[in-house]
C-alpha positions in Angstrom: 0.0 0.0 0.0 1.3 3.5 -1.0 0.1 6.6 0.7 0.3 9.6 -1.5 1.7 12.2 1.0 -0.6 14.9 0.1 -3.5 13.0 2.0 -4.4 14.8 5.2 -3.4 12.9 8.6 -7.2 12.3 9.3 -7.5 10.5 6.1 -6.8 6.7 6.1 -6.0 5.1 3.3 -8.9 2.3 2.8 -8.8 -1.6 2.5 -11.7 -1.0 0.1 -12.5 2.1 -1.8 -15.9 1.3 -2.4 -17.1 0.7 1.4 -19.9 3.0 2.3 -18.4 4.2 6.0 -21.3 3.9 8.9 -22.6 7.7 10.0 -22.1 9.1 6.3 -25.5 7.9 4.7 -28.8 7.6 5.4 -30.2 4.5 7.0 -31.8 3.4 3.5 -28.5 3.6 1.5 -26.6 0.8 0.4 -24.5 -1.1 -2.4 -26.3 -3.4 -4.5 -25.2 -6.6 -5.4 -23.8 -5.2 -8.7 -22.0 -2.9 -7.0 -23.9 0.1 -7.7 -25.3 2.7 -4.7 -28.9 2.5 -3.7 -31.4 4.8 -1.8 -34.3 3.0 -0.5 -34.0 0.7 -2.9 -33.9 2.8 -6.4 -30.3 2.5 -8.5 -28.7 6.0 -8.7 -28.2 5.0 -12.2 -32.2 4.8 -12.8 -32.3 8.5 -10.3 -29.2 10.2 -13.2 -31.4 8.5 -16.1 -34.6 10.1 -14.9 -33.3 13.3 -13.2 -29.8 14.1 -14.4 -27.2 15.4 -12.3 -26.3 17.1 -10.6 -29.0 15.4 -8.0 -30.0 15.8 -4.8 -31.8 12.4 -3.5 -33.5 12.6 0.1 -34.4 9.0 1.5 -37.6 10.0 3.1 -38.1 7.6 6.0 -34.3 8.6 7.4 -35.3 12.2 7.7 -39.2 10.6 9.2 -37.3 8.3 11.6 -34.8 10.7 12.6 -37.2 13.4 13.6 -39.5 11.0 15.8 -36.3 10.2 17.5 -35.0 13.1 18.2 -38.6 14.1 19.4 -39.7 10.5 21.4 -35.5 11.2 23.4 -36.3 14.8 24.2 -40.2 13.7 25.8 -38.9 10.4 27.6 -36.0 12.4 29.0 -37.6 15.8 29.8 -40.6 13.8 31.2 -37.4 11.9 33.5 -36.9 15.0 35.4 -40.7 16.2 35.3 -40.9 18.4 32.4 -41.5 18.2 28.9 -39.6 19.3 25.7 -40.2 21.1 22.4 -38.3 19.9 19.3 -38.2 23.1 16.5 -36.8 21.6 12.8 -34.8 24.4 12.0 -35.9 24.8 8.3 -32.4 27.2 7.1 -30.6 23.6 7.1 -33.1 22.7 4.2 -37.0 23.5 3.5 -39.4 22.6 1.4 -43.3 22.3 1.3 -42.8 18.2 1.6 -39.8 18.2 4.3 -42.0 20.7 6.6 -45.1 17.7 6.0 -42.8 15.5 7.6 -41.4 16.8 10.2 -44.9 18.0 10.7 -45.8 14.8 10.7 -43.2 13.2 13.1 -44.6 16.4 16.1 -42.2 18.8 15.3 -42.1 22.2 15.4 -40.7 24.6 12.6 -38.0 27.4 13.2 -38.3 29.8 10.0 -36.3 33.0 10.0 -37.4 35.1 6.8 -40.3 35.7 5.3 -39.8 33.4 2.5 -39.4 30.6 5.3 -42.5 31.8 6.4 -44.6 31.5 3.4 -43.1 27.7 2.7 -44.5 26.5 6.3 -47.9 28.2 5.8 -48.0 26.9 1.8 -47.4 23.7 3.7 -50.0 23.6 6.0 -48.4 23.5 8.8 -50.2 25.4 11.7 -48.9 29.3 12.4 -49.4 28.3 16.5 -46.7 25.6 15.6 -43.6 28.1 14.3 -41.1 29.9 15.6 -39.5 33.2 13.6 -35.8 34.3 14.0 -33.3 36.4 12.5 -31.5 39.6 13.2 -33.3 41.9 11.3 -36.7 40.8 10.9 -38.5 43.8 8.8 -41.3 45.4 10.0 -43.6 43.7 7.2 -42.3 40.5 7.7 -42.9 40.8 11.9 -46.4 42.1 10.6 -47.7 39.1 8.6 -45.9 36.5 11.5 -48.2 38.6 14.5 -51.3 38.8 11.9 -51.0 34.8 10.8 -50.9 33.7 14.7 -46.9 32.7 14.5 -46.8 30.9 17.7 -43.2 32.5 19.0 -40.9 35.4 17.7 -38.0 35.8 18.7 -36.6 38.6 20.0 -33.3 39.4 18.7 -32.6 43.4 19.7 -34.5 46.0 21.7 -35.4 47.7 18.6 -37.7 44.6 17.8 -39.6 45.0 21.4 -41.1 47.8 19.9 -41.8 46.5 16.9 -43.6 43.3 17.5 -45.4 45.1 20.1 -46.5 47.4 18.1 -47.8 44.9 15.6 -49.5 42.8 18.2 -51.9 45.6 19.5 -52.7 46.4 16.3 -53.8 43.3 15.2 -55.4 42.9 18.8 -53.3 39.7 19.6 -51.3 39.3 22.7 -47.6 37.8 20.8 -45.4 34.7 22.4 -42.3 36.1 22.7 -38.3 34.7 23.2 -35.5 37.0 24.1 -32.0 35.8 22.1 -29.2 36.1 24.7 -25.6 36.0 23.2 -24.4 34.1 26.2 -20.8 34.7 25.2 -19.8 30.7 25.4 -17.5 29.9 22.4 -18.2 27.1 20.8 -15.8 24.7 19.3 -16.4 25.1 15.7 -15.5 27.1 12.9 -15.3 30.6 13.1 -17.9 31.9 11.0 -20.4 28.7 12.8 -19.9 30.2 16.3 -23.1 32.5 16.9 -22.7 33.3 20.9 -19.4 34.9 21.1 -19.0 38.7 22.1 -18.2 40.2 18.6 -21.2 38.9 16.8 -24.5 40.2 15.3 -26.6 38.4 17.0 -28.7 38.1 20.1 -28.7 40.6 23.3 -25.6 40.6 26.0 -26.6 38.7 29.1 -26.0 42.4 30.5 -28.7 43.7 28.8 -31.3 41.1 29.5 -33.1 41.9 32.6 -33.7 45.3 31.0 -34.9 43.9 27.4 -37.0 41.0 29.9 -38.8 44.2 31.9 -38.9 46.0 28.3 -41.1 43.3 27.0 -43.2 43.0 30.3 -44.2 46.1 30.4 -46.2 46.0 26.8 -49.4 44.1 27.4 -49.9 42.8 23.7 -46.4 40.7 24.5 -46.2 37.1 26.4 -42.8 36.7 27.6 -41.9 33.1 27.4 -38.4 32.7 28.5 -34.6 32.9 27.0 -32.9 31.5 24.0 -29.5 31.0 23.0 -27.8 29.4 20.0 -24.2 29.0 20.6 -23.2 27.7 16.8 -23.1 25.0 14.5 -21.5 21.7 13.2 -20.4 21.0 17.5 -19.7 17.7 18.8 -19.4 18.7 22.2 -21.7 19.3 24.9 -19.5 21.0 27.1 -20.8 24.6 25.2 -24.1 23.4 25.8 -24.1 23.0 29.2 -22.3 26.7 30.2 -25.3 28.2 28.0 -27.6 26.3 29.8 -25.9 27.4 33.0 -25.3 31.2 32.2 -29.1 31.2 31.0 -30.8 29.8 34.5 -28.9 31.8 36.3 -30.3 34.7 35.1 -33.7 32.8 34.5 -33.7 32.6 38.6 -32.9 36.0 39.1 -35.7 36.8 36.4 -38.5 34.8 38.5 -39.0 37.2 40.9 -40.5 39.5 38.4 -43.0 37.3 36.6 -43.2 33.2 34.9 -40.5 32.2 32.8 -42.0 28.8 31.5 -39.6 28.2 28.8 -35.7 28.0 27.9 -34.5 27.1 24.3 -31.3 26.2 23.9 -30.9 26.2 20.2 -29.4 23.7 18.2 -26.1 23.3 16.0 -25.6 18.9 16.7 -22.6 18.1 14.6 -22.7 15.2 12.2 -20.0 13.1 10.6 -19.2 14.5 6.9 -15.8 11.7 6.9 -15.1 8.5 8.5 -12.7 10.9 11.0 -15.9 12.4 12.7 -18.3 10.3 14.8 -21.4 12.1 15.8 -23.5 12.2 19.5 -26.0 10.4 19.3 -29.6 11.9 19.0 -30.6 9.7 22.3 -27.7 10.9 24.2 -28.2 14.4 23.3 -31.5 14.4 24.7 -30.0 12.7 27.8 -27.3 14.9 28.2 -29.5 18.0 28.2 -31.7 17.2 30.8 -29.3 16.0 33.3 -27.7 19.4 32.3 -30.4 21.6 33.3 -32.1 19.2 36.0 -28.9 19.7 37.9 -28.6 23.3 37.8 -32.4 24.3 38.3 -31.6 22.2 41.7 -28.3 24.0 42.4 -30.9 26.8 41.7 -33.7 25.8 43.3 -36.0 26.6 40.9 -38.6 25.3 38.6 -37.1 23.2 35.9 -38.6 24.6 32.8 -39.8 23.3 29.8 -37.1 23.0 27.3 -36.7 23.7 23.3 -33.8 22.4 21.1 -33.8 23.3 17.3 -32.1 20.5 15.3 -31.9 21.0 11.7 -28.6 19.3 10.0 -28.8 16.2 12.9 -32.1 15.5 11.1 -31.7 16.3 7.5 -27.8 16.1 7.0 -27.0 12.7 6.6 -30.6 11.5 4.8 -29.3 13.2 1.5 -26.4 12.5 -1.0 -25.8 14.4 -3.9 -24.9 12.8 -7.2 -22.9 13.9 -9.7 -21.5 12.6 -13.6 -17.5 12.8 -13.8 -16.6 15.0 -17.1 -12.5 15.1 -16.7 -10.0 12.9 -14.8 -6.6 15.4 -14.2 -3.6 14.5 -12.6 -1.6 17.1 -11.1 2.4 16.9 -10.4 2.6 18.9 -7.0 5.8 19.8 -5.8 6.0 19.1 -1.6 8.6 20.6 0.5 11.8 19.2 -1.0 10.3 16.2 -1.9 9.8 14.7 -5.0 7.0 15.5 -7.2 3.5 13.6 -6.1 0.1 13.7 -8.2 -3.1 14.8 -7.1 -6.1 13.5 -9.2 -8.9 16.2 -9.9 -11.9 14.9 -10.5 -14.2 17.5 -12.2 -18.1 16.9 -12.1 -20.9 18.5 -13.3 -22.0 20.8 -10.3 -19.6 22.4 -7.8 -20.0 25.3 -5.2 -23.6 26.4 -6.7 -24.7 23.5 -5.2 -22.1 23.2 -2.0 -20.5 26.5 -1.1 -19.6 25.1 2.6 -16.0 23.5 1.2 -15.3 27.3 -0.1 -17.5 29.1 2.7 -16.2 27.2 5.8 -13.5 24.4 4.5 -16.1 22.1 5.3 -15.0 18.3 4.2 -16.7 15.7 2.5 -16.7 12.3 1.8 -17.0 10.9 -1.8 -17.9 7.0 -3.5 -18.1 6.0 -7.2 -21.6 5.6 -7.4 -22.9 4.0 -10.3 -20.2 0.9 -10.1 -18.0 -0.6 -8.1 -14.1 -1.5 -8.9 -11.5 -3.2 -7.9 -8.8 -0.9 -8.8 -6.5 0.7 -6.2 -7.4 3.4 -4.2 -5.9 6.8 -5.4 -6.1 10.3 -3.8 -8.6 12.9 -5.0 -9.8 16.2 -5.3 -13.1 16.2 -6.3 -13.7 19.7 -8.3 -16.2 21.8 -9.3 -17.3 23.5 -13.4 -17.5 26.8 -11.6 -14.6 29.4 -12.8 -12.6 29.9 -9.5 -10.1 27.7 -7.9 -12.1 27.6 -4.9 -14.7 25.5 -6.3 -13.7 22.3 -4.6 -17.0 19.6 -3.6 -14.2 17.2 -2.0 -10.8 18.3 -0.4 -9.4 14.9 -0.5 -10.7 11.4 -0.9 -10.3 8.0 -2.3 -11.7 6.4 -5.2 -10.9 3.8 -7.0 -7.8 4.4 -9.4 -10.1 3.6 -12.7 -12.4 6.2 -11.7 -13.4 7.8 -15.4 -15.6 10.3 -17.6 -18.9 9.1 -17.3 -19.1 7.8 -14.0 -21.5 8.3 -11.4 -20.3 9.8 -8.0 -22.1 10.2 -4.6 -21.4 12.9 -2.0 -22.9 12.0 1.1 -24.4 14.3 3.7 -25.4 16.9 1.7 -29.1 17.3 3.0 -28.0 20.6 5.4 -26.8 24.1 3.9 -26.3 22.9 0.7 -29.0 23.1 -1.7 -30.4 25.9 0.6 -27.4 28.0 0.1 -27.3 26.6 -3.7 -26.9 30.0 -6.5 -26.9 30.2 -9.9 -23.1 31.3 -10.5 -21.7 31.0 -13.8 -25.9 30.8 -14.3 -26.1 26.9 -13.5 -29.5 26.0 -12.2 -30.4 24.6 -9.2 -30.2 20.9 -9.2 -33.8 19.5 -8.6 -34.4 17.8 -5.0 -35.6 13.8 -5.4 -37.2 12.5 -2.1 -37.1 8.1 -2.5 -39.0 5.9 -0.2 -39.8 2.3 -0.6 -38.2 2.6 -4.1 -40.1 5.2 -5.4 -39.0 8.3 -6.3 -40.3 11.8 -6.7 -39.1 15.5 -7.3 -39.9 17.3 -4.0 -38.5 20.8 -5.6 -37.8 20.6 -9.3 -34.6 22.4 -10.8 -33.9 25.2 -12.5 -33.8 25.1 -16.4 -31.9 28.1 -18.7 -35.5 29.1 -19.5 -36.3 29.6 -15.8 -33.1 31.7 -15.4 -33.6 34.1 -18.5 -37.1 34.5 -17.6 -36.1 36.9 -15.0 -34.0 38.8 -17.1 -36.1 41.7 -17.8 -33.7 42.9 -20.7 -34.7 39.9 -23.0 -37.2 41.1 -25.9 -40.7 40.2 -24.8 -43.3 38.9 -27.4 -44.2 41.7 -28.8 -40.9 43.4 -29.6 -41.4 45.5 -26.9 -38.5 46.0 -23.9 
């Protein structure tokens, strides 16, 4: 076996290029006997035939199962220390009219934060009493139409919005559920631009401010207060983050009892999952677990009411039930010079989509994991770089992989993990469209948001010659 010296420490070399690694896929993804990748039973082969590629392909039943899951560990262990628990889906991982149906189904609750989130819950059917708005700058017309549809929580994000939703609620003579976003100053251990809590950021109020923002809000009579909220950041495997929130957030919710209820405390969300085999993630269970001990413990230290409790997982339930598959248009191999040492090659692998479908590798230097799809081979495993169409050197899908040496133009590759901030951050740079979104269950398979075509992009170009020769 020869390493190629370019591959990161993390990476190990594998016995077998073509093994699916365990916490990468969804539950309903797996090799047929011919080699070639399934999703809940349909061939990616018969998914590129029908589809094309670039392709987003959602197993249903692993997002369904992994919402109940998350919801049945939050009520078992909230109902453990005699509370209960709300689980929010947070819809910016990924939203669609369908996905919101299923969480919907599973009793979840729905975090939007714009007004565009808004309108694909409500399109949806999902029940207004049943959402939860964010966001930093929430405009006055979009806090208008959440009060006036019966949005079941806003949160509160500066003191500027007290007045604003308040305003909004007496006017459309409705007494508003309201969170207050506390930027609790715990640092997270994740990448910089995932960390949402720390001093220097846009969002949320300073735990200095609070009690004054809390008495703000308690003075208007069209608001409800309902309690704290703090998001700390995304893509964490730890829990120790967690817990000081949760910590830093009762203490003040004790000192904030003495002027009036606070029923609730959401601690936000940001679960990590595994993108490679080097990442393992926490259990759903286990997180559930791990947060009420947390804040059972302290609200004794405390001695005060334990309240009930939100979370708002989006990537833990969406993330790993989606791969993305793409067609390989040019093989490349690369001498790259190393310190000293001689020359090595690094294979570029260019498919058909690139960051217009997955900006994280260039946004965050977020890694993926990548598998011939369409066949198997027995070839030897050789380094990667899987790369985008897109005109900038950034455009890389896949820092560094294995694949199969043979690996050629035509085949069929699968990136795994892509159901979170990836087609929901998707543009049209270099005007590619938007790959269409399949959702497979019990090998069926259906578009659940159908892609952009060149006619759907020059449709909005109001400089095109209408009809009637008229501009």
């Amino acid at each position: 076996m020869t390493v190629n010296p370019l591959a990161p420490s993390w990476l190990a070399h594998p016995v077998d290029a073509n093994a699916l690694a365990p916490g990468l896929w969804s539950h309903g993804t797996a090799r047929s006997a011919s080699g070639e990748i399934e999703v809940a039973g349909v061939a990616v082969s018969d998914l590129a035939a029908r589809f094309g590629t670039p392709l987003f392909v959602v197993d249903e039943a692993d997002v369904r199962s992994r919402a109940v899951l998350v919801r049945e560990s939050l009520d078992r262990e909230f109902a453990r220390i005699g509370s209960a628990a709300k689980v929010y889906y947070a819809g910016k991982a990924f939203l669609s009219t369908e996905v919101a149906r299923w969480v919907s189904d599973a009793g979840l609750y729905i975090d939007v934060c714009s007004g565009g989130e808004l309108a694909v819950a409500l399109a949806a059917g999902v029940d207004p009493a049943r959402l939860g708005f964010h966001g930093n700058n929430k405009s006055v017309a979009e806090i208008d139409r959440a009060v006036a549809c019966g949005v079941g929580v806003i949160v509160i994000d500066s003191d500027i919005e007290i007045e604003r939703v308040a305003d909004a609620a007496a006017r459309h003579s409705r007494v508003q559920p309201v969170r207050v976003r506390l930027n609790s100053g715990v640092h997270a251990h994740t990448h910089e631009y995932l960390a949402t809590a720390r001093e220097d950021q846009k969002f949320g109020i300073a735990l200095a401010d609070a009690a004054g923002a809390v008495a703000a809000i308690r003075s208007h009579s069209s608001l409800d207060f309902l309690g704290l909220h703090s998001h700390i950041g995304s893509q964490i495997f730890e829990s120790d983050g967690f817990a000081e929130a949760a910590r830093r957030l009762l203490a003040l919710q004790a000192s904030l009892l003495e002027g009036g209820p606070v029923p609730e405390l959401n601690l936000g969300g940001g679960f990590g999952i595994a993108y490679t085999s080097a990442e393992t993630a926490l259990p759903l269970d286990e997180i559930a677990a791990t947060f009420a001990d947390i804040v059972a413990g302290e609200c004794a230290r405390l001695g005060i009411p334990v309240p009930l409790v939100a979370i708002e997982p989006g990537r833990a339930i969406v993330g790993p039930s989606t791969l993305t598959l793409y067609e390989v248009g040019t093989v490349k191999d690369v001498l790259v010079s190393g310190d000293g040492t001689a020359p090595v090659i690094r294979r570029y692998v260019s498919v058909d989509g690139g960051m217009s479908d997955n900006i994280r590798p260039a946004l965050y230097t977020a890694d993926y994991s990548v598998r011939l799809a369409g066949r198997s081979s027995t070839a030897d495993p050789a380094l990667v770089r899987i790369a985008g169409k897109h005109c900038e050197s950034g455009d890389i899908v896949v820092r560094d992989d294995y694949l199969p040496g043979d690996v050629r133009p035509g085949d069929l590759v699968a990136v795994p993990a892509t159901g979170a901030y990836c087609w929901s951050m998707a543009s049209n740079y270099n005007y590619l469209g938007r790959p269409p979104v399949v959702a497979v269950r019990d090998g069926e398979a259906r578009v659940i948001v159908r892609g952009e075509t060149e006619a759907d992009l020059l449709s909005r170009d109001a400089g095109i010659l209408a009809t009637n020769g008229a501009r």
